[in-house]
C-alpha positions as CSV (number, residue, x, y, z in Angstrom):
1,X,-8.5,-12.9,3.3
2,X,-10.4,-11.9,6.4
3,X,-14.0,-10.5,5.9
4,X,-13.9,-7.7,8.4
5,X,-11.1,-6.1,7.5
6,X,-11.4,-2.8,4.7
7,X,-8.3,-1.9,3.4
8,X,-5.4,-3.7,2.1
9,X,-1.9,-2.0,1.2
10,X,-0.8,-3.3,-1.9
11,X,3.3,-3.5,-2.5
12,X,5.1,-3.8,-6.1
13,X,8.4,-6.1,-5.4
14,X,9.4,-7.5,-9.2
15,X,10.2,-5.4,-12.0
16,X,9.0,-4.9,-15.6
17,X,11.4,-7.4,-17.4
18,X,9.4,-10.4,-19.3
19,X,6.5,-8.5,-18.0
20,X,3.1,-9.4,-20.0
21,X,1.2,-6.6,-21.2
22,X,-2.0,-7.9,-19.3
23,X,0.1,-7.8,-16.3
24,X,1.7,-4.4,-16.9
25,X,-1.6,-3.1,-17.1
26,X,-3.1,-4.1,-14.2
27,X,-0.1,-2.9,-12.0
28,X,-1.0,0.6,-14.1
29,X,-4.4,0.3,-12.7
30,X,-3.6,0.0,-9.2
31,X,-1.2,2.8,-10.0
32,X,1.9,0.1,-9.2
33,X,4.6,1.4,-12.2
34,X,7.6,1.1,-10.5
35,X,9.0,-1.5,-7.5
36,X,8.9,-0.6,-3.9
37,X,6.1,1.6,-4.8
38,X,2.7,1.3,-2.4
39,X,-1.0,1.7,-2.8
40,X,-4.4,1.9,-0.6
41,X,-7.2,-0.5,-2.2
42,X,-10.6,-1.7,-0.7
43,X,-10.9,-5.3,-0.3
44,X,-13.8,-6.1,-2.6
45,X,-14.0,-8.6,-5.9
46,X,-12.7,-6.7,-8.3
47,X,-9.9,-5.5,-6.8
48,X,-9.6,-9.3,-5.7
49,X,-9.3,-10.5,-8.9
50,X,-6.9,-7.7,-9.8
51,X,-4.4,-8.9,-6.7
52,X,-4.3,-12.8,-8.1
53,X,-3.4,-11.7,-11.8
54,X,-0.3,-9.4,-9.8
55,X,0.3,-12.2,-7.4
56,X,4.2,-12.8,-8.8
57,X,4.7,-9.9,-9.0
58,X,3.2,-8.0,-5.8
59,X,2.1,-8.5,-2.0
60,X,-0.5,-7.2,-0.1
61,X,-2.2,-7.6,3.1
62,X,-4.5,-5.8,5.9
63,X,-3.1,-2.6,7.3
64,X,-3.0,-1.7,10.4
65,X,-4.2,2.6,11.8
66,X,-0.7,3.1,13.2
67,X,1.5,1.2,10.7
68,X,-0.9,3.5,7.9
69,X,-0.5,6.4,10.1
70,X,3.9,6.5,10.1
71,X,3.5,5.6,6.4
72,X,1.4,8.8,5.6
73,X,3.3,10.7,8.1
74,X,7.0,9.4,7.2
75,X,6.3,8.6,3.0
76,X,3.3,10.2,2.2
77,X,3.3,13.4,0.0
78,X,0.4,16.2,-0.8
79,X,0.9,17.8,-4.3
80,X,3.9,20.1,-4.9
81,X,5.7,17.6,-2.8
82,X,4.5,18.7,0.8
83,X,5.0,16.5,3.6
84,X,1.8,15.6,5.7
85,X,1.2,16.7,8.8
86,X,-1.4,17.0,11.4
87,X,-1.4,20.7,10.1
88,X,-2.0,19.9,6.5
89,X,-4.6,17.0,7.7
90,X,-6.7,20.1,9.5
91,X,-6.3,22.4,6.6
92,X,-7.4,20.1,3.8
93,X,-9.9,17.8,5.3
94,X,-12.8,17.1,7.8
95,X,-10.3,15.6,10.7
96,X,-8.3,16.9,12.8
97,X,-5.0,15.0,12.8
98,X,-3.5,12.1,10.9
99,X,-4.6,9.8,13.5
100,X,-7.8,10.4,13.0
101,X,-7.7,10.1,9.3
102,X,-5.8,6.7,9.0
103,X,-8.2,5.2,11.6
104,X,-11.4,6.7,9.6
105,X,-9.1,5.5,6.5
106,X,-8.8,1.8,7.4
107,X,-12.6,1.4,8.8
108,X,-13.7,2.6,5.5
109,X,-15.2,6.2,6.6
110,X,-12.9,8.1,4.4
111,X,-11.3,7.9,1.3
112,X,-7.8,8.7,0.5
113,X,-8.9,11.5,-1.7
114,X,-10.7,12.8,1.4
115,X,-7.7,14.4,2.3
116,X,-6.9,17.1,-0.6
117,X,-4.3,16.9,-2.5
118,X,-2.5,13.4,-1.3
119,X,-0.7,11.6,-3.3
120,X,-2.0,7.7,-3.9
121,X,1.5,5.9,-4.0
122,X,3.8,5.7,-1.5
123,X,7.5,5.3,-2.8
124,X,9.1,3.3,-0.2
125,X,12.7,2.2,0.2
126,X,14.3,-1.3,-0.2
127,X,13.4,-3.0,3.2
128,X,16.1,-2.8,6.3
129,X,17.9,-6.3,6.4
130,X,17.0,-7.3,2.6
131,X,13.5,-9.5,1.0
132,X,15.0,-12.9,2.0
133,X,17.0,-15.3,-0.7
134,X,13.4,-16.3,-1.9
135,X,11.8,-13.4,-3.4
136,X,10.4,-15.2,-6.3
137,X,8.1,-17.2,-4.1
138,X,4.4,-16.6,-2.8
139,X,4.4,-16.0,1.0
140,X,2.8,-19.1,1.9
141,X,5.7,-20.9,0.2
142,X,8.5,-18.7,2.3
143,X,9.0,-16.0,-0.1
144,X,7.7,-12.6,-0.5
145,X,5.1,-12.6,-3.3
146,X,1.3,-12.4,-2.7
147,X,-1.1,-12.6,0.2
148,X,0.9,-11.6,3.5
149,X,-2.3,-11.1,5.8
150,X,-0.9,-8.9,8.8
151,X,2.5,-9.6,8.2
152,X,2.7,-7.2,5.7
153,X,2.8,-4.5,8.3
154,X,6.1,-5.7,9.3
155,X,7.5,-5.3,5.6
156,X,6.1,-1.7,5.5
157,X,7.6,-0.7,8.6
158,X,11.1,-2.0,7.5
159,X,10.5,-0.2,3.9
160,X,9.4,3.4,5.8
């Protein structure tokens, strides 16, 4: 993983069956509980540590301001399931318009709970033109699983 980058989206691609409870648990914790479901974490150690025990079962990677900005825009939902705007951004936080959040977002000025009421996930759909016949397999391998870098932008954009 790259040191200067801040944020890494995390993505849930297997299921729960034969899922170990120490596994199950840790997909709870990054708020992961069912597939094609998405998540905002900081790149530090213990989250680190938490993305290798999830590596079969997950992928992650650096996100990029725009690619973060169409997710909140297209798939992200406030509480009472309102869609997010630059009108709700202005109403419920510090900035001004989404684009200024997601690029304050991914250089680690703001927090996702900076904007009120945001929901964590993201529940994405099934990505355009399929996984690939090798889903099972870590990235570097030709598969899907695990650490993507900035490729995992591309996956996003086909799941939005």
């Amino acid at each position: 993983m790259s040191a200067n980058a801040s944020k890494l989206i995390v993505l849930r691609i297997r299921g729960d069956v034969d899922l170990r409870d120490e596994i199950r648990q840790t997909l709870k914790m990054l708020r992961l509980h069912k597939v094609n479901h998405a998540t905002l974490v900081d790149q530090n150690e213990s989250y680190s540590g938490m993305l290798q025990k999830v590596k079969d079962y997950a992928a992650w990677g650096e996100v990029d301001a725009d690619v973060l900005e169409k997710l909140i825009v297209k798939r992200g939902k406030a509480t009472g399931d309102k869609s997010i705007n630059d009108k709700y951004v202005t109403g419920n936080s510090k900035f001004n318009s989404v684009k200024k959040f997601t690029e304050a977002l991914v250089a680690s000025k703001a927090s996702i709970r900076d904007l009120r009421g945001l929901k964590p996930v993201f529940r994405l759909h099934p990505p355009k033109r399929g996984f690939g016949r090798k889903k099972k397999r870590s990235y570097s391998e030709g598969g899907e699983l695990g650490y993507r870098g900035k490729e995992i932008n591309k996956l996003i954009l086909r799941m939005i």
